[in-house]
N, C-alpha and C positions, 0 to 999 in steps of 0.2 A: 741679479741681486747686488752682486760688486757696485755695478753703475747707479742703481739708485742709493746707494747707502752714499757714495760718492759725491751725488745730488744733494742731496740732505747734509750733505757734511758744508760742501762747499756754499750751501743758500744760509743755514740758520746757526752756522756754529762758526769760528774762529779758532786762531792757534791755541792752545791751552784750555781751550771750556770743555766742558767733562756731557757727556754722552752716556746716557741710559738706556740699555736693548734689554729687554723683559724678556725675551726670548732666544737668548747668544748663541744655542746653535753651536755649529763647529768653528762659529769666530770671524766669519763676514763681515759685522762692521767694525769687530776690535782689528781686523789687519787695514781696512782701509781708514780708520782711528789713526793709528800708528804710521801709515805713509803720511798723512794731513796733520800728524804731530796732536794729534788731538786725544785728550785720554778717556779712557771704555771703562762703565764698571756694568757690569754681564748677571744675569738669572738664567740657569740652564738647569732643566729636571734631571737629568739624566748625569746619574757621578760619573759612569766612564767615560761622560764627552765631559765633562768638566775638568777629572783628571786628564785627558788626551789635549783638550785644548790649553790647561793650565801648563803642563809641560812646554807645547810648541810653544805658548807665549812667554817663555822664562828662557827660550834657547837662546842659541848668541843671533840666530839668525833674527829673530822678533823680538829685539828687548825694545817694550813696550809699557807705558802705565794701563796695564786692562786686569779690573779686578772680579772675580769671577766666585759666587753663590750660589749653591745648591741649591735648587726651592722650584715647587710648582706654579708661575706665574699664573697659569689660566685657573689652580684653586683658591678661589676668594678665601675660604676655610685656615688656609696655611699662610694668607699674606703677612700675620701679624708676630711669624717669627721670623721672617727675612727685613723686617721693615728696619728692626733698631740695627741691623746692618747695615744695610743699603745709608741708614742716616751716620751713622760713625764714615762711611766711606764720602758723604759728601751728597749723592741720589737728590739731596734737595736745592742743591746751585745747579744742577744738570741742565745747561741749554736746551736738551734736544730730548726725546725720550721716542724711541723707536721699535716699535711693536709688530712683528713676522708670526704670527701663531700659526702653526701649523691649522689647516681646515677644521680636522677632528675637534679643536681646542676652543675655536669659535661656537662647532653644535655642541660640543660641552658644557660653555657657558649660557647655552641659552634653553638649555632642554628641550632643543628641537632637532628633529632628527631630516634634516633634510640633505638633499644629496644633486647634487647640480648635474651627475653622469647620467642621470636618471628620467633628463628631460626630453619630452616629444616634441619640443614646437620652441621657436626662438624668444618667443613671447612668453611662454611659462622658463624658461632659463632668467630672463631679464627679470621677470619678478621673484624668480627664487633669489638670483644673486643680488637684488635690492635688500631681501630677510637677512640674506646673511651677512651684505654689507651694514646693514644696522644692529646686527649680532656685533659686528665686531667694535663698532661705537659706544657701543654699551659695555661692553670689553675693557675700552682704553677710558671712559669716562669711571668705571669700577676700580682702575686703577689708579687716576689722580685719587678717587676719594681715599680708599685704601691705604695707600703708601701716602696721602699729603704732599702732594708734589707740586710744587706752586715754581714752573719752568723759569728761567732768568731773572730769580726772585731779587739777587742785588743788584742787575740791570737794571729789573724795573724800579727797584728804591731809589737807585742813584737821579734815574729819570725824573721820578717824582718827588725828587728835594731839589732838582733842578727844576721843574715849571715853579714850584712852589715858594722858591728864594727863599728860603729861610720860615716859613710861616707853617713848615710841617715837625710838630711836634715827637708824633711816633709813629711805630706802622708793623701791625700786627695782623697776622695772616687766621682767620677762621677758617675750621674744615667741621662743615656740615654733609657728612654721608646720607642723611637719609629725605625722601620727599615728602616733605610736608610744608605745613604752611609757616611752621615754626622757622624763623630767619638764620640766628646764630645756632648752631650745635654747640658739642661739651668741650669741643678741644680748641685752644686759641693760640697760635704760635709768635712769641715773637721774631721781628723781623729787622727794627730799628729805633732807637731814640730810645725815650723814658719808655720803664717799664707802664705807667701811669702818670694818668692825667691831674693837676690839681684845679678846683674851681672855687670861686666864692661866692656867697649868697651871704648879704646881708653881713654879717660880723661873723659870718662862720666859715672856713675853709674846708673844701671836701678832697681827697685821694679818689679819683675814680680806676679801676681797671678796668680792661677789656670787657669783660664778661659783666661787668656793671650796668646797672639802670642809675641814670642821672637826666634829670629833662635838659634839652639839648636851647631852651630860653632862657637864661639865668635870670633877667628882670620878672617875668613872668611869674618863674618858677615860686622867685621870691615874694612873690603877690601873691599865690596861691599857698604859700604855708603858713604867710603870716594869718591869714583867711582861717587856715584849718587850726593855728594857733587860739585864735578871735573865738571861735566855734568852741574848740576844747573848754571856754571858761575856767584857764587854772589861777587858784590863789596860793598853789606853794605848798598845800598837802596830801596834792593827788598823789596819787599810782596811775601812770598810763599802760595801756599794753599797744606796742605798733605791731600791727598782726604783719603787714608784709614789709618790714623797715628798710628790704634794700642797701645802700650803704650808710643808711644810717639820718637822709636829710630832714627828713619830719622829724623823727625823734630827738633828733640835737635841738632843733627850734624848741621841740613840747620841750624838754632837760632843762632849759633854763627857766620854766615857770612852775614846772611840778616839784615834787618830792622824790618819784624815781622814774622812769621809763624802763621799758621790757620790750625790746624789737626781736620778732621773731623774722628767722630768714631761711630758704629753702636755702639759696647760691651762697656756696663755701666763701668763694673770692667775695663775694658782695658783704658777706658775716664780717668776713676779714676787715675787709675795708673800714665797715661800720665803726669795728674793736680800733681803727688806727684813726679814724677821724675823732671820735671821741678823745684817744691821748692828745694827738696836734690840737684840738681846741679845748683842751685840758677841763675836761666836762667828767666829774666822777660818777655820777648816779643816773648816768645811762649803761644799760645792762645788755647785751644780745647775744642769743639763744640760736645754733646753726639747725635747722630742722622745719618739718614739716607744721604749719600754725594748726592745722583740723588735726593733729597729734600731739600737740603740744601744751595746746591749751587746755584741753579737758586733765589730765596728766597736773599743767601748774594749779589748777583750779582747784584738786584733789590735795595738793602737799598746801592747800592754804590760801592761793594767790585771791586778792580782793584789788579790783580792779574799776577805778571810779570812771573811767573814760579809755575808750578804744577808739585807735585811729588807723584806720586800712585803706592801702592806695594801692588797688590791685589789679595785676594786668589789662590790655582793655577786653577779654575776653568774660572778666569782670570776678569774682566770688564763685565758690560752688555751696549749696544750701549745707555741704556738710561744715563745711568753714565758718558759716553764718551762724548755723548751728551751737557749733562751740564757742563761738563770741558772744551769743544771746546767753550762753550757761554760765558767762561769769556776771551777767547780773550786775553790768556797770549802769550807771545814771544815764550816761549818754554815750551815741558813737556819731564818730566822724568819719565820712565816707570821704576822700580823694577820688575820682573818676573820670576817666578820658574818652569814655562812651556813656552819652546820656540813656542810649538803650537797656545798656547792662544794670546801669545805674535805678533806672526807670524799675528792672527788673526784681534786683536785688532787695532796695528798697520797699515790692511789694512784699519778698515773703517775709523779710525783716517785721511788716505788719503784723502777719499772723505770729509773732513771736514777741506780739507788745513790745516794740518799736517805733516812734510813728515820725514821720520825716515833720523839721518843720521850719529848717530852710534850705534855701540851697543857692548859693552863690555860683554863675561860669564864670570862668577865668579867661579869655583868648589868648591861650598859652603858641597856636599858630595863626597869626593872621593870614588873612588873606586866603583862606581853606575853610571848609567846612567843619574842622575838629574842632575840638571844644573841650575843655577841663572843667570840670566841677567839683565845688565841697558841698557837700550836704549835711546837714546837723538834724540825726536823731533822738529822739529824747527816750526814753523807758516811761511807760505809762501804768500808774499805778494801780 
């Protein structure tokens, strides 16, 4: 063990970069840490090897930077109260992060109880220890998501404002734990530059953050609102409702022709954004609302709200009929559909019929050329 921790020191880590072992044991690689000048910080279950190790590494014979945490690494369960330690110690510049879990620790994580002493043939050992070598994969992949450990995270920024010469604004690390087809997860870390993006469309300035929807073609973008603008037909006494406002760019375009705008937003940060773009383009009578539009609306419908036009630009996964629903119950003249899948569109649009709706135009946009995507606004009317 000495000799490979010694390998791993000397291939991926240099003088001074800080080394992560999930599993520190009696202190194998915080002593050869310590001979390569390099500093340890440690997760060990067991308090009397933490005490016992804590001691040796404080003597005069091993003064050492190795800092050392009580905590069960192999329980996923328990990760989320060693983490805001591990991150006050530093855990997320860690060059290196190095994982010894004892056998039992591997079939623990994986609810399999297999057992490699236990083989009759060299051919059933080779594919048992294949199981348990992807046991232990799924281990250390459990653990980047867990702890958020994004390894020589200012190496690599420093790399990447070096290819980039100056033409990288920011650089924000996302941790998506779970599998699915959804891209970003809830947590967004920063890592460099502005906390936020600013962009322009048209005579209006946006704040984007991380966690924000902004279309990534600004000419485009801005052909498609004024579009959805065109559609809205305002003369200056409407009430709009933007069921999914995002941070806020349809509805600043409608703010200038209506009477009030009401953007409703599930994402906090995006709500945010929305309330700060509206001050920067000193827009008073657009309003947003942080919360659920199929909760929201029925609720503002109830305290009053009359609503002459609705405008929703919603994921490309597109509306759910509960959302259509409560957009049909405020009984506006018209809505205007934004859509980046004409299937969903195609879709929505049919049950919007059955709820006396009836599509009767619908403008694409080529928001990405040269692909197959495709943006569209559609203009429904309410049929008497």
């Amino acid at each position: 063990i000495p000799q490979i921790a010694t390998q791993l020191l000397e291939r991926y880590t240099k003088k001074n970069d800080i080394v992560l072992d999930l599993f520190f044991g009696s202190g194998t690689t915080g002593i050869e840490a310590r001979n390569m000048q390099r500093r340890c910080i440690g997760v060990e279950l067991k308090q009397e090897m933490v005490d016992y190790v804590s001691k040796k590494f404080t003597s005069k014979e091993l003064v050492v930077d190795v800092n050392i945490i009580q905590g069960d690494s192999a329980n996923l369960k328990t990760k989320d109260k060693i983490k805001s330690r591990l991150e006050i110690m530093g855990a997320d510049s860690a060059q290196l992060l190095i994982l010894h879990p004892p056998y039992d620790d591997i079939i623990k994580f994986s609810d399999k109880k297999e057992d490699l002493s236990n083989c009759e043939s060299t051919e059933q050992f080779y594919d048992l220890f294949e199981k348990v070598a992807k046991n232990g994969y799924d281990l250390l992949d459990s653990f980047n998501h867990f702890l958020d450990i994004f390894p020589q995270a200012k190496k690599f920024t420093l790399e990447l404002r070096r290819l980039l010469q100056g033409k990288l604004t920011s650089f924000h690390q996302n941790i998506q734990p779970q599998k699915t087809s959804v891209i970003l997860g809830k947590k967004t870390k920063w890592l460099w530059g502005a906390a936020e993006l600013v962009e322009r469309l048209g005579n209006l300035s946006f704040a984007v953050s991380p966690g924000s929807f902004f279309q990534v073609n600004p000419p485009a973008a801005e052909s498609l609102y004024q579009k959805a603008l065109e559609f809205a037909q305002l003369t200056g006494s409407e009430t709009v409702v933007d069921a999914y406002c995002g941070t806020g760019t349809i509805s600043l375009f409608l703010a200038q022709k209506a009477k009030k705008v009401i953007g409703l937003e599930l994402s906090s940060s995006a709500a945010g954004n929305a309330r700060q773009n509206a001050r920067r383009n000193h827009i008073r009578n657009a309003h947003f609302i942080e919360g659920d539009a199929t909760k929201l609306l029925p609720k503002l419908f109830q305290e009053g709200l009359k609503a002459d036009t609705v405008v929703l630009d919603p994921p490309r996964a597109g509306s759910s009929e509960a959302a259509l629903s409560a957009i049909a119950g405020l009984n506006a003249r018209r809505i205007v559909y934004v859509s980046c899948s004409p299937a969903t569109l195609a879709r929505d649009a049919a049950f919007l019929r059955t709820l006396s709706y009836k599509a009767v135009l619908v403008q694409p946009v080529d928001m990405f050329p040269q692909t197959a995507s495709i943006e569209s606004v559609c203009l429904l009317e309410k049929e008497c």
